[in-house]
MARPA-265917 format. One line per 8 residues: number of its first residue (from 0); their letters; for each residue x, y, z of C-alpha. Coordinates in Angstrom, 1 decimal. Each point is the difference from the previous one (the first is absolute). Example, Ala and Ser with C-alpha at 12.3 -4.5 7.8 and 13.67 -1.06 7.14 Angstrom:
<rs>
0 = as = 12.3,-4.5,7.8; 1.4,3.4,-0.7
</rs>
This chain:
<rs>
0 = xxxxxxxx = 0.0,0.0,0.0; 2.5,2.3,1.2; 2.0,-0.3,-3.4; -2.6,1.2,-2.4; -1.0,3.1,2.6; -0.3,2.8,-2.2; 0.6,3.6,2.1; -1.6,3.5,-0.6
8 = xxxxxxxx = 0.0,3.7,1.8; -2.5,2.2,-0.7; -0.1,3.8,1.0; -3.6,0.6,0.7; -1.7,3.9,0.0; -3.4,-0.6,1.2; -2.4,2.7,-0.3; -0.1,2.4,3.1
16 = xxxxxxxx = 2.6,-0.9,1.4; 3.4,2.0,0.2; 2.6,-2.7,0.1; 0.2,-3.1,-2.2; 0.4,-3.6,0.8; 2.2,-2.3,-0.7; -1.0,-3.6,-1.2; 2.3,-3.2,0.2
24 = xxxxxxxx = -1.0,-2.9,-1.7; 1.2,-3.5,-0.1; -2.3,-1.9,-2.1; -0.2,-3.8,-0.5; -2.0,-2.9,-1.9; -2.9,0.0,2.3; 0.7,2.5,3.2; 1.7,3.4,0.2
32 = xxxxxxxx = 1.0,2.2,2.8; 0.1,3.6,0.3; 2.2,3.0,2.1; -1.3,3.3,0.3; 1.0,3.2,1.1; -0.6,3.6,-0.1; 4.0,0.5,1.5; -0.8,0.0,3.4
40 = xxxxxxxx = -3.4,-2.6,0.7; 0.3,-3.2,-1.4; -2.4,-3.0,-0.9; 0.3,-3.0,-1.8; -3.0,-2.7,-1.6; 1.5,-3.5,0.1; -2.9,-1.4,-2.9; 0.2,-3.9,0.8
48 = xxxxxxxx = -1.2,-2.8,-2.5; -3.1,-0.5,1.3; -0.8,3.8,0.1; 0.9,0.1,-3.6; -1.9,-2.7,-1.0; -3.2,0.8,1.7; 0.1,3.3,-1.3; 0.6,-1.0,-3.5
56 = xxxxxxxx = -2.6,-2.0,0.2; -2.5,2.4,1.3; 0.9,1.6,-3.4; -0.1,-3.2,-2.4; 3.8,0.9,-0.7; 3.0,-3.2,-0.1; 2.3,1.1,2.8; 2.9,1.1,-2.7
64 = xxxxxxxx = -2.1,2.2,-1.5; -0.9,1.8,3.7; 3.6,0.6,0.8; 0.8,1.0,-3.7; -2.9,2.7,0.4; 0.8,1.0,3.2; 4.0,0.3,-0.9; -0.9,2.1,-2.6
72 = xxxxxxxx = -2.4,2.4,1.9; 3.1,0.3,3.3; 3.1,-0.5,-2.1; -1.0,3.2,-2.1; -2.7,2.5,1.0; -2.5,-0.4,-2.9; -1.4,3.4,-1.3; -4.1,0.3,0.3
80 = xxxxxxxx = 0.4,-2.6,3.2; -1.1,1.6,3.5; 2.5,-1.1,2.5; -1.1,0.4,3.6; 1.6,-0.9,3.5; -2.6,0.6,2.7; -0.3,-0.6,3.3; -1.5,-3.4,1.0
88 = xxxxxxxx = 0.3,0.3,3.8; 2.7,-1.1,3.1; 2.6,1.7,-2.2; -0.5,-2.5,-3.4; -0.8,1.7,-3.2; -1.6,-1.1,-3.0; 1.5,0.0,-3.3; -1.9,0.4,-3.2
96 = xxxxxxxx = -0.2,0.5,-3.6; -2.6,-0.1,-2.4; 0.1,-1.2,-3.9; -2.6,-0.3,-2.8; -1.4,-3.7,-1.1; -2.0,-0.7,-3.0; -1.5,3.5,0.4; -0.7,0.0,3.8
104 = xxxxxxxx = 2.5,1.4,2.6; 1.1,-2.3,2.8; 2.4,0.7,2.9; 2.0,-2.5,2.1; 1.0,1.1,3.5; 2.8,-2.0,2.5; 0.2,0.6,3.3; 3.5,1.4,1.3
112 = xxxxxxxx = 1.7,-0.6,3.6; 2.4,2.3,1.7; 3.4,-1.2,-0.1; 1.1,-1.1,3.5; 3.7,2.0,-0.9; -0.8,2.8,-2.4; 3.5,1.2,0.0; 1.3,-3.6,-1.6
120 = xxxxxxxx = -2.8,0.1,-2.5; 1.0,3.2,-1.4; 3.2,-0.8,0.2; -0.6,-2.7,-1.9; -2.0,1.8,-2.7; 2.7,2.8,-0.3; 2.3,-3.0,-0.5; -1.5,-1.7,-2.8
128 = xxxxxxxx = -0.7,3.9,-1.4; 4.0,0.6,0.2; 0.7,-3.5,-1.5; -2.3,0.2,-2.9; 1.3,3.6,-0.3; 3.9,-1.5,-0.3; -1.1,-2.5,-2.2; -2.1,2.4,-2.1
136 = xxxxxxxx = 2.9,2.2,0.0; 2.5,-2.5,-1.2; -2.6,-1.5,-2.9; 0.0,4.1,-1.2; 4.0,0.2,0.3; 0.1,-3.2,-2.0; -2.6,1.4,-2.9; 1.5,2.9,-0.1
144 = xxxxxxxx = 3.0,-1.8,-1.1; -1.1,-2.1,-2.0; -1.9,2.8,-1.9; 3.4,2.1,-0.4; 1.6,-3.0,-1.5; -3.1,-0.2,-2.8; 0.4,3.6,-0.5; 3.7,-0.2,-0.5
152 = xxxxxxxx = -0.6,-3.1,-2.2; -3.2,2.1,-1.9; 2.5,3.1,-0.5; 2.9,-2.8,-1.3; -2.9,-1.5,-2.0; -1.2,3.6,-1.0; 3.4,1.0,-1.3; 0.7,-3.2,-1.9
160 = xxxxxxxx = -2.7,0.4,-1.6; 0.7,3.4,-1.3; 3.2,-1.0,-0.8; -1.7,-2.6,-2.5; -2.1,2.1,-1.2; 2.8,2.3,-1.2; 2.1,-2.5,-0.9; -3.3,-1.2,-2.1
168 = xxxxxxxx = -0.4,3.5,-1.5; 3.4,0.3,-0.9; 0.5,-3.8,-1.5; -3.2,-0.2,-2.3; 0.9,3.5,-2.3; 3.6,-2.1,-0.4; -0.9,-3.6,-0.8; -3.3,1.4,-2.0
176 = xxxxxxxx = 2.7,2.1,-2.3; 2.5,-2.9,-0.1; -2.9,-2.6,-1.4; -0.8,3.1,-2.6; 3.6,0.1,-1.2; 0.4,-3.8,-0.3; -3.4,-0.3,-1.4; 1.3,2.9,-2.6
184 = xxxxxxxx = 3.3,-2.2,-0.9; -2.3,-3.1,0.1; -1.9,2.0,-2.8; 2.7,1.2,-2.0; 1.7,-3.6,0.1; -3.2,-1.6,-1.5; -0.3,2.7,-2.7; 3.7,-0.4,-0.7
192 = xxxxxxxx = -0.6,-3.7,-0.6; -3.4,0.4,-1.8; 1.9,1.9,-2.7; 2.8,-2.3,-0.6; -1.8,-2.8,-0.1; -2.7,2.2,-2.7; 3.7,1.0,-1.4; 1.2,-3.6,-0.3
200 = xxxxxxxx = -3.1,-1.2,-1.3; -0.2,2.6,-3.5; 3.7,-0.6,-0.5; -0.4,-3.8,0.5; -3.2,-0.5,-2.5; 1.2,2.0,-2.8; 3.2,-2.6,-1.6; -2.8,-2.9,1.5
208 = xxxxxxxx = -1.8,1.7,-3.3; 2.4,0.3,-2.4; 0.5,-3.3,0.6; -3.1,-1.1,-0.4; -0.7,1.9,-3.3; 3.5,-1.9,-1.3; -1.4,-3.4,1.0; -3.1,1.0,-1.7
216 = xxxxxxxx = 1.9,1.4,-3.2; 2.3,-3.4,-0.5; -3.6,-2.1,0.5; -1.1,2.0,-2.3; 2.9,-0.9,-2.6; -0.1,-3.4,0.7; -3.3,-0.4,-0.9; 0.3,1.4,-3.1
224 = xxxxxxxx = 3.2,-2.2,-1.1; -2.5,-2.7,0.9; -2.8,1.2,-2.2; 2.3,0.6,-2.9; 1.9,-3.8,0.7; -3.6,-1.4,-0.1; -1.0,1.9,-3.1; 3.0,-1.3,-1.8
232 = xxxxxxxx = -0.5,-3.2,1.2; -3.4,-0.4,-1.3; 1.4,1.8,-3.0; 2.0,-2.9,-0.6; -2.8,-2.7,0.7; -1.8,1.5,-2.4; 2.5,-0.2,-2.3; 0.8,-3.7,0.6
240 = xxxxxxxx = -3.6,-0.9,-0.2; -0.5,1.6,-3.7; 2.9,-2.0,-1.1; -1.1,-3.1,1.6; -3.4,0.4,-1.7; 1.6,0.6,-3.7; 2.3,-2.7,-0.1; -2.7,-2.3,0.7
248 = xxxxxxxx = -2.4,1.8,-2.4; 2.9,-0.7,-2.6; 0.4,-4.1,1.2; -4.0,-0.1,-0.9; 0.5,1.3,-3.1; 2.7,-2.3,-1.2; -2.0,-2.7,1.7; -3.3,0.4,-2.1
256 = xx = 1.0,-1.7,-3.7; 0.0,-3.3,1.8
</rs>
């Protein structure tokens, strides 16, 4: 029980009254005590188990829920709650405060003793208001910290960045006008090569003619030789058949007296 104690102090201005209160909590699972003073009375509310329960039942409430409601209303002082801390006879008092349900306004009211050494109990509050004031001040040495190291890292970050930025500014201009000039000599490279090879292709096709029309030419003179050879030759057949065809006209001739 003791390990999962949860602790609270509360400073309390309840209305018409000069001086505030000061509330000390130590809450747990199912019970929670409190330690009050106004710095020089004291009273405390020891809030057994079987208190809590009961009264968590009298409001259909699980007994985590209670103390989770109450811890809220005496760990902070709520704004629109009424706080009070009346008399309630033979030198107890009666602390209340109220809060809104589903539309309807409730209050819940514990019964306080005096403390039988009021000088311990505030002591004992202005302890735990010292110790959560060292701790509080240690956890705001330690952000603070911790916040100048992310603003010297920002301002590092900050000038780094600036740096690239210029360095950025300054490097584009540069590497845009270098890809222009090499895309320029790229250019005049591929023209330079587009004409020779144009160049080497008008000087290369014009002997290919000449060549060709020679070819054709000698063809040409060939086939003419032929024609004439052929002419002659048939010339000559001719020729051959016309005597062939006489002398045997002639052999009939000397063939018919018989």
């Amino acid at each position: 029980m003791e390990s999962a104690s949860r602790h609270s102090c509360l400073k309390l201005q309840i209305p018409n009254q000069s001086d505030p209160l000061f509330i000390q909590a130590t809450w747990f699972p199912s019970h929670f005590y409190l330690s009050i003073t106004d710095g020089l009375n004291a009273w405390f509310c020891n809030a057994s188990e079987d208190e809590v329960r009961e009264r968590a039942a009298q409001w259909d409430q699980p007994v985590s829920d209670y103390i989770a409601l109450a811890e809220r209303f005496l760990g902070f002082q709520q704004p629109g709650s009424v706080y009070g801390f009346s008399d309630a006879g033979d030198g107890h008092k009666r602390l209340s405060w109220t809060f809104e349900k589903e539309g309807t306004k409730l209050e819940w009211r514990w019964k306080c003793r005096p403390s039988p050494d009021c000088k311990s109990a505030t002591a004992g509050v202005l302890d735990f208001l010292m110790d959560a004031n060292i701790r509080l001040s240690e956890e705001v040495v330690t952000k603070t910290k911790s916040f100048e190291r992310l603003k010297v890292e920002a301002e590092k970050c900050l000038a780094l960045s600036e740096k690239f930025s210029k360095e950025k500014a300054e490097f584009e201009p540069a590497i845009y006008a270098k890809f222009v000039e090499v895309l320029n000599s790229k250019k005049a490279k591929l023209r330079e090569l587009r004409d020779q090879i144009s160049k080497q292709e008008r000087t290369g096709n014009l002997p290919q003619e000449e060549d060709e029309s020679t070819d054709k030419t000698l063809s040409f003179d060939d086939e003419s030789d032929d024609g004439e050879n052929d002419v002659e030759s048939s010339k000559n057949l001719t020729g051959t058949s016309k005597h062939v065809s006489t002398s045997r006209a002639h052999s009939r001739k000397r063939a018919a007296p018989r």
